[in-house]
Structures are given as structure tokens and as C-alpha cells.
N, C-alpha and C positions, 0 to 999 in steps of 0.2 A: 528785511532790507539786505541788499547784496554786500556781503563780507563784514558782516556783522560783530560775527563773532571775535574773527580775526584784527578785524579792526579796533576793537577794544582791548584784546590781548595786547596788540603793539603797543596803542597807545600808552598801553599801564607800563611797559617794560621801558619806553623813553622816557617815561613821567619819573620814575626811579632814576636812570641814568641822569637827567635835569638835577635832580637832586641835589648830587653828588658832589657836583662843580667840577671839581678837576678830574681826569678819568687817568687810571692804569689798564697796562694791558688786560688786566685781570678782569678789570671790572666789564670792558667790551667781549671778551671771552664769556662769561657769565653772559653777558647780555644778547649774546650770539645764542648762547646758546637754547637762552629761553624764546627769541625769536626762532629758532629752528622746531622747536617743539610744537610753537605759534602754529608755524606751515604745515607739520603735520597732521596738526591736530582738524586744520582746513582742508583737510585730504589734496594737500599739493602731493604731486608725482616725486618721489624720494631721489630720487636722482636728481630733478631737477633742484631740490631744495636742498642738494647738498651742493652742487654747484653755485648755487645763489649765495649760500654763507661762505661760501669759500671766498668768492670773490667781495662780498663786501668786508670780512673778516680783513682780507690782505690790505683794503684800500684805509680801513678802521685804524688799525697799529701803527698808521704811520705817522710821521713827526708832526704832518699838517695839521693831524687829527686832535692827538693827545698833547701837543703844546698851544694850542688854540684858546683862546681867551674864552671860547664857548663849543667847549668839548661835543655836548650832548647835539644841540644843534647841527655839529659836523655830522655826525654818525647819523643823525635823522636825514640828513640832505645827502647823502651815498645813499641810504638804503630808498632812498626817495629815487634818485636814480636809478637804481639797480632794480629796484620794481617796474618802472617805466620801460627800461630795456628787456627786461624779461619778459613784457607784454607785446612787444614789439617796438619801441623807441615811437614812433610817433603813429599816427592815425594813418590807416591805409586806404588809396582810392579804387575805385572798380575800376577795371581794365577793359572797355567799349570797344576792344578790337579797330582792325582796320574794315571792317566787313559793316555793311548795314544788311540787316540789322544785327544789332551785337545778341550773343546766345548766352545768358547763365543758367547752367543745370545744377538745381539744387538735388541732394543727395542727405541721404539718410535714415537712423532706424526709426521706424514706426513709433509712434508717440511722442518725436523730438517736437514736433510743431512745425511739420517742414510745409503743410497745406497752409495752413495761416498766417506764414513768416513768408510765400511768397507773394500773399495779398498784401500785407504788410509794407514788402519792398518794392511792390509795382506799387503802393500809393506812395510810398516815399519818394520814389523815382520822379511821378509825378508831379509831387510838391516842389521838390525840394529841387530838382534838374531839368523841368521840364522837358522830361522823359516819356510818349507815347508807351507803354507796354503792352503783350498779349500772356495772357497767363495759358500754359499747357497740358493738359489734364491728361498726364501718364501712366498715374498709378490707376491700374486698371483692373486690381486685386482686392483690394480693400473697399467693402460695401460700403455704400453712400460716398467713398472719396470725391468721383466728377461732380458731385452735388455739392456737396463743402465745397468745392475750387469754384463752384459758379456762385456760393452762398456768397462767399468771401469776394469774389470779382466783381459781385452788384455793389455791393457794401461801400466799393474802394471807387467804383465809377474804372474797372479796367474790365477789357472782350475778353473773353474766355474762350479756348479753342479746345474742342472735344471730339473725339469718333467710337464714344461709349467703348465697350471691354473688345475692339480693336488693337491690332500689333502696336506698343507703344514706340517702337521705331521710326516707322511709319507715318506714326499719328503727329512724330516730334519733326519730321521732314516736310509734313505736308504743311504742320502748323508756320515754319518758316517761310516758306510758301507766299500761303494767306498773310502775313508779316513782311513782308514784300510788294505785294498788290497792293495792300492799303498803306503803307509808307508809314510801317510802325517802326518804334526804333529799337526795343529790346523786345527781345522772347526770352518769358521765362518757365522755364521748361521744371515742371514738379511730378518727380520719381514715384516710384514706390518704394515703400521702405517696408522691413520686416522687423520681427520682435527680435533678430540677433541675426548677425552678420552670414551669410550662405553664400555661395558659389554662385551659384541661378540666380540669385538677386544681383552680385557684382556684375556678373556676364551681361546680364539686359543693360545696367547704368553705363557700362563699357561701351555698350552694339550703339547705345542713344549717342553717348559720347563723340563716339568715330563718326558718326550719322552726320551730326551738327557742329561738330568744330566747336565748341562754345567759347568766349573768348575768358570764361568764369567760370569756374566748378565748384561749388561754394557749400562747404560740408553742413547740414544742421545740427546742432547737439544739442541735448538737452544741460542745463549748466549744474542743473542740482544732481546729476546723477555722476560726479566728481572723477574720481581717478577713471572709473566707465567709459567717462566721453571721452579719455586722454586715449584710451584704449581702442577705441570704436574709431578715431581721428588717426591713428595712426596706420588701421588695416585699410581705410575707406583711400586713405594716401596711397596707399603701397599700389594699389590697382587703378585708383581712378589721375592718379598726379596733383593733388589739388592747388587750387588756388587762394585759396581762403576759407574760414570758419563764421559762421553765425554759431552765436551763443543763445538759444534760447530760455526762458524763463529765471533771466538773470534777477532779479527784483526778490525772488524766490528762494537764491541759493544764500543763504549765511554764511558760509564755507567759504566757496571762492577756489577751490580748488582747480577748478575745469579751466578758469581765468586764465589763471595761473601758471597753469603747464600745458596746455595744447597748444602754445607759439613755441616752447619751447622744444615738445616732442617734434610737433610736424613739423618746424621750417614755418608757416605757412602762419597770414596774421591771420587776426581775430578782426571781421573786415563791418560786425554792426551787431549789435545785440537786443535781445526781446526785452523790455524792460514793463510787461503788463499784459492785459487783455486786452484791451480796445488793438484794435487795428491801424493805431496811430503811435502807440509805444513802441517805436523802433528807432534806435539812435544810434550813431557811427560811434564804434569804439576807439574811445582814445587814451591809450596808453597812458598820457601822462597825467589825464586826469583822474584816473583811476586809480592809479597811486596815489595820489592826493587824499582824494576822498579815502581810501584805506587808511593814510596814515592822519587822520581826523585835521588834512588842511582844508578842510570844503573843494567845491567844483562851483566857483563861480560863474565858471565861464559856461556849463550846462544850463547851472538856474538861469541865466539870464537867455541863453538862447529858446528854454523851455516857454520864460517868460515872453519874449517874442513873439513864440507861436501860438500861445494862449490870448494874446493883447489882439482887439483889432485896433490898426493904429486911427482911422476914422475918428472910431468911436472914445479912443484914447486923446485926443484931439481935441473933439468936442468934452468931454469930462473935464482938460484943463481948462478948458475955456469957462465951462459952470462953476467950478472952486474958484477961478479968480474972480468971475463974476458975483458971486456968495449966491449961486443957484444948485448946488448941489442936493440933491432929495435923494428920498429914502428908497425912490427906485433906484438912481443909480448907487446907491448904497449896496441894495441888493445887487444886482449887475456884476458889482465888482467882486462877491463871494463866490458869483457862478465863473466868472473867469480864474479865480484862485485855486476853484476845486477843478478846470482843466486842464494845469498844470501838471496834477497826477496828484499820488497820498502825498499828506501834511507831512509824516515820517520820510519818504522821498525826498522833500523841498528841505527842511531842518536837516538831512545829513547830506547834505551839499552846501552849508553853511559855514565858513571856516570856524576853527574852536568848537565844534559840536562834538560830542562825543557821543559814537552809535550806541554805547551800554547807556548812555541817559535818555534813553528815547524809548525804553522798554516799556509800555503799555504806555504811552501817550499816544493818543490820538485824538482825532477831532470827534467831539460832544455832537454825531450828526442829530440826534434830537432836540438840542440845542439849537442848529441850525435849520433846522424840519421847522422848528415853532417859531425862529423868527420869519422865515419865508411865507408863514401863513399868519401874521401878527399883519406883515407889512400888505399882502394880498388882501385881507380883511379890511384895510382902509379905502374909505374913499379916495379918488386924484388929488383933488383939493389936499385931503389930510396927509398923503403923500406928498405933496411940494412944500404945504404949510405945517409940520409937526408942530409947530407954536402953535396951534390954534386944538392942539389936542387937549381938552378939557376932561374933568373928571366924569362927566354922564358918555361923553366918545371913545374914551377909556376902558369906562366897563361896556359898551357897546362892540369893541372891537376885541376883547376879551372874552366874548359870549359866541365871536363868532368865528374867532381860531381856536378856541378850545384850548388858553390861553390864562394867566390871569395877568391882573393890572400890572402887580409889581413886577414880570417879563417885562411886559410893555414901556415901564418906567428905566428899565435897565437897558434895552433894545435904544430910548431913547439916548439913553446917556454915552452909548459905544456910540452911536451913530452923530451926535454933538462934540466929541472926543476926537473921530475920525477925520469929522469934518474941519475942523480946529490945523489938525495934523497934518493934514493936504493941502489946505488954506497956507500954510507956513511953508511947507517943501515947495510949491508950486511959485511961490512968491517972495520966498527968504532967501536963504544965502547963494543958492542957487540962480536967482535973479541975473538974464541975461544970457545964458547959456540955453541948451533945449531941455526945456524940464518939461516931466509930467507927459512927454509924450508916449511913452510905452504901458499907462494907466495905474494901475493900485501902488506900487513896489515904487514905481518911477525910474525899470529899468530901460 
């Protein structure tokens, strides 16, 4: 889980300071300084986390601080700040130019994830901006690439523009072109990248560069590879001018280091980050919620957007309308596990939960054979035994036991969550809530 480690460090060092109740200088000194060790130990960029303590240290000592009725409190809400701002202060938009169609060239060392991050962002574009895109198959170097950019473009539902191990210059002018005749609205233009930074590689992302104008230059990094990508973000700068950072395989990194100091080294935000495999984990990075979440206040405001896109609200619609009617069954029982688990990991959802603390979620995860056996407990029933669990009898019991490879007493437990749940729904749907829009976003009732 992303900043893992770090986030439990902190936590434990505020947890101390709470303590205390009243604070001295001393005590924030001390507590400075074990957060400084914290950032190191996250492989933050040393410079920049000496600047970070500096500046919260100065705002810490002051009389608002340590004559305050709730010291510790204070100092969590600066360094809560000062994280945010160190990320970039708030969440940054893409820059669509004055030109149709707009150009983003993504940029990068080989292995960052820059072929499958820009399927990623033509489907998000899609989604989420109803954005036409064309994907640009430039890297022309690297065996099976154009095959991966067309792998990833069926996947997403975006055209893919190719002229096989042709001048990639060329290939990125003409693709603008074709992005013009058909009245696409972005092109996104994916480089080649190498195993470490050369000359010959900058000069071609330059030649592309000057070629298309893009109105985005938008660096890929890998997140877990820490003060590296601060390093790799800083020289890809110096040549190409950037305009923003993609973070990939943030979900990954425990550290947090890459986070952390590449807004600060380049100037330049941190503009969406990889957060999984699927081709749908991509989400705009937001500064202030990632503080949060580091400093173990949750991200509410993700889970719920997460939950949004996981709900359909149809189907969310009709579900409340089965609980208040007392028609809820064991299909939509099931239903509602398979939209939880496309939320993303269970670990994901619980450390976006405020008061969680990322060190308590070490080897928890979800029982999936647990869930394997109820999906096929509930499949092994008839419709009828499906709508009507009351009429599950002891001979249908061990019948439907014999044919998920199951035993009864599952089946009696499976029962018993699913009368429990339904209890639970039945109340949120219809209790205090009453009158207001409930229930309309499905399980959670975001």
C-alpha cells in the first residue's frame, strides 16, 4: 500500500506527541526530528526534507502552537499542510491547448509504464471528459511495443496510429493529421524510452517535440524506483521543459519517496498516478488528499468517488427499491461483493478510511476462498432457493453442499451474513436516513 511505511512512522511520532498534552520547544525539536529520519528512511530527496522541516519546525515554535489548548493537534495540522504544499497545493488540470486537437507526449525510461499509462489516460479521458483520443505508436525500438499500444487501445475502445519501425517524427505528424480528418480531440503521442537516460534518446523526444507543439509533456516515472525517478524527472526536465509527472505503480511503492520530491525538484505537478493493473486504475493526484491519507486521516473523498464508479446507479436504484420492499435475495447479495471487489484491494478501501492505521492492515486481507465458496454455494442454488432462502431445508442443504464442494455448516453461515445484511440495508434504507436520497449509490450507501 502507497506510503506505508511512512505513514505509520508518522503516525506513531504524533501518537507520542498526543500524549504529552502540553508541548515545549523541546519536545517538537525531538519530534522534528524523528519525522526527518521518517522522510529519509522513505527515500525523500535530502534536500528537500530538509527544507520541509525547516519550514514546519519555524511554523511549530510558535506561540499559536505551544500555547494552544491542543498542542499536538496543531503540529499534525502544519505538517498536514506542509505535505500538501510540498505535493503541489492542490490537484493539477491538463492544459488542452488553444489548438485542436491538443498533443500530450508522454516521455520516459523504459519499464516506467509509459505504453500502458497512456491507454490508461485515453480511457480516462474518455470517461471521465469525454475526450475522443488517438494513441501514437512511437517507440519504434523496443520489440512488440506497437503491438502492446494496439494491445492496450482495443482493451480501452481508443484508434491506435502506427507506420511500424518508421521515422517516429514523422509517424507523430502524420498521426496529427489523421487526428484532424476524423475530429479527434487529443493525441497522445507514446515515446521510446531506454534502460537510462542518453543523448540519442533525448534528441528524437526533442525532434517529436518541436514537430507537435504538444500542449503536455508529461514525464512517466516509475514511483517505487524513489530518489531514481527524482533524478531521471530532473534531467528529462532540463531538455524536454516539462509539464507534469505521471507516477506509476504508486499502490506499490511503501516509501513514498518519488511523491514526495519530484514536485519539489522539477517545479512541475504530479498531474495522475498509476494506482494497479487494470487499465482502469488511474486517478488525478491530489495533493491534499494524500496528505491525509499519509498522515492516517483517510481519503474520503476517493473512497467515495471510487465508489461512484464501481455503483451502477440503475442497478443501485432498483436494489433500494428491493430492501424497502423486503425483496432483497441472494443474487443481489452476491452482486453487491462483485461491485466491492471493483473498487480495487480491500487494503486500498480500509487505508482511505479515517482512524485507520496503515501498520494495522499488515497481512489482512480478504479470505478470497471464502469468497470463491460463497459464489459457488449461492450458484449451486436453485432461483426459487435464491429468492426464497426460508425454504432452504435440511435435505436442499446437504444437496447444495454436494454441489459446490461446500458443507452445510458454510451454507448455515452464508445464511446468516446474508439475513444480517439484509437487516442492515432494510434499516439504512429506511431509518434515520428517511427522506433524504439513500441507498442510491448501492452497498456502502455512498
Amino acid at each position: 500500500m502507497a506510503f506505508e511505511g511512512l505513514s505509520s512512522k508518522l503516525q506513531n511520532i504524533f501518537k507520542k506527541l498526543g500524549n504529552r498534552g502540553k508541548l515545549s520547544e523541546r519536545d517538537v525539536k525531538d519530534a522534528m526530528r524523528e519525522v526527518k529520519l521518517a522522510l529519509l528512511e522513505a527515500d525523500v530527496n535530502y534536500t528537500v526534507v530538509k527544507g520541509f522541516i525547516s519550514k514546519v519546525s519555524d511554523r511549530c515554535v510558535g506561540s499559536a502552537v505551544l500555547e494552544s489548548l491542543t498542542p499536538a493537534q496543531q503540529v499534525i495540522k502544519i505538517v498536514n499542510e506542509e505535505l500538501t504544499a510540498l505535493m503541489g497545493g492542490q490537484a493539477a488540470r491538463l492544459d488542452y491547448g488553444s489548438k485542436r486537437p491538443s498533443v500530450f507526449l508522454l516521455a520516459g525510461l523504459q519499464g516506467a509504464g509509459k505504453t500502458t499509462m497512456a491507454g490508461k489516460l485515453a480511457g480516462w479521458l474518455k470517461k471521465n471528459q469525454s475526450k475522443n483520443a488517438l494513441l501514437v505508436a512511437c517507440d519504434v525500438y523496443r520489440p512488440a511495443a506497437v503491438k502492446q499500444l494496439q494491445v492496450v487501445g482495443e482493451k480501452v475502445g481508443i484508434p491506435v496510429f502506427e507506420r511500424g519501425q518508421s521515422d517516429p517524427v514523422e509517424t507523430a505528424k502524420l498521426a496529427i493529421e489523421y487526428a484532424e480528418r476524423h475530429f479527434l480531440d487529443v493525441v497522445i503521442i507514446d515515446t521510446a524510452g531506454r534502460l537510462h537516460i542518453d543523448e540519442t534518446m533525448m534528441d528524437e523526444i526533442a525532434n517529436i517535440r518541436d514537430a507537435t507543439s504538444p500542449s503536455e509533456i508529461l514525464l512517466v516515472v516509475d514511483a517505487m524506483t524513489g530518489q531514481d525517478a527524482v533524478n531521471v524527472a530532473k534531467s528529462f526536465h532540463e531538455k524536454l521543459a516539462l509539464t507534469g509527472v505521471i507516477l506509476t505503480k504508486l499502490d506499490g511503492d511503501t516509501r513514498g519517496g518519488a511523491a514526495l520530491s519530484v514536485r519539489e525538484v522539477t517545479g512541475k505537478p504530479i498531474k495522475f498516478s498509476g494506482t494497479g493493473e487494470k487499465l482502469t486504475d488511474i486517478e488525478v493526484f491530489h495533493p491534499e488528499r494524500m496528505a491525509s491519507r499519509i498522515l492516517g486521516m483517510g481519503d474520503m473523498l476517493s473512497l467515495i468517488e471510487k465508489a461512484e464508479q464501481a455503483y451502477d446507479e440503475k442497478k443501485a436504484a432498483e436494489l433500494t427499491k428491493k430492501i424497502r420492499n423486503d425483496e432483497f435475495t441472494l443474487d443481489d447479495f452476491l452482486e453487491q461483493f462483485e461491485q466491492v471487489k471493483n473498487m480495487g484491494s480491500f487494503e486500498d478501501i480500509l487505508g482511505m478510511v479515517p482512524g485507520v492505521n496503515a501498520s494495522q492492515l499488515q497481512g489482512v486481507t480478504v479470505d478470497t476462498k471464502a469468497v470463491a465458496h460463497m459464489e459457488a454455494i449461492i450458484k449451486s442454488m436453485t432461483p426459487y432457493e435464491r429468492r426464497k432462502p426460508e425454504a432452504l431445508n435440511a435435505s436442499r442443504k446437504r444437496r447444495i453442499a454436494r454441489g459446490s464442494g461446500t458443507t452445510v455448516q458454510e451454507i448455515n453461515r452464508l445464511l446468516k451474513q446474508f439475513e444480517q445484511t439484509r437487516q442492515m440495508m432494510k434499516q439504512f434504507t429506511g431509518g434515520k436516513f428517511k427522506g433524504k436520497k439513500k441507498g442510491k449509490r448501492g452497498f456502502f450507501g455512498f
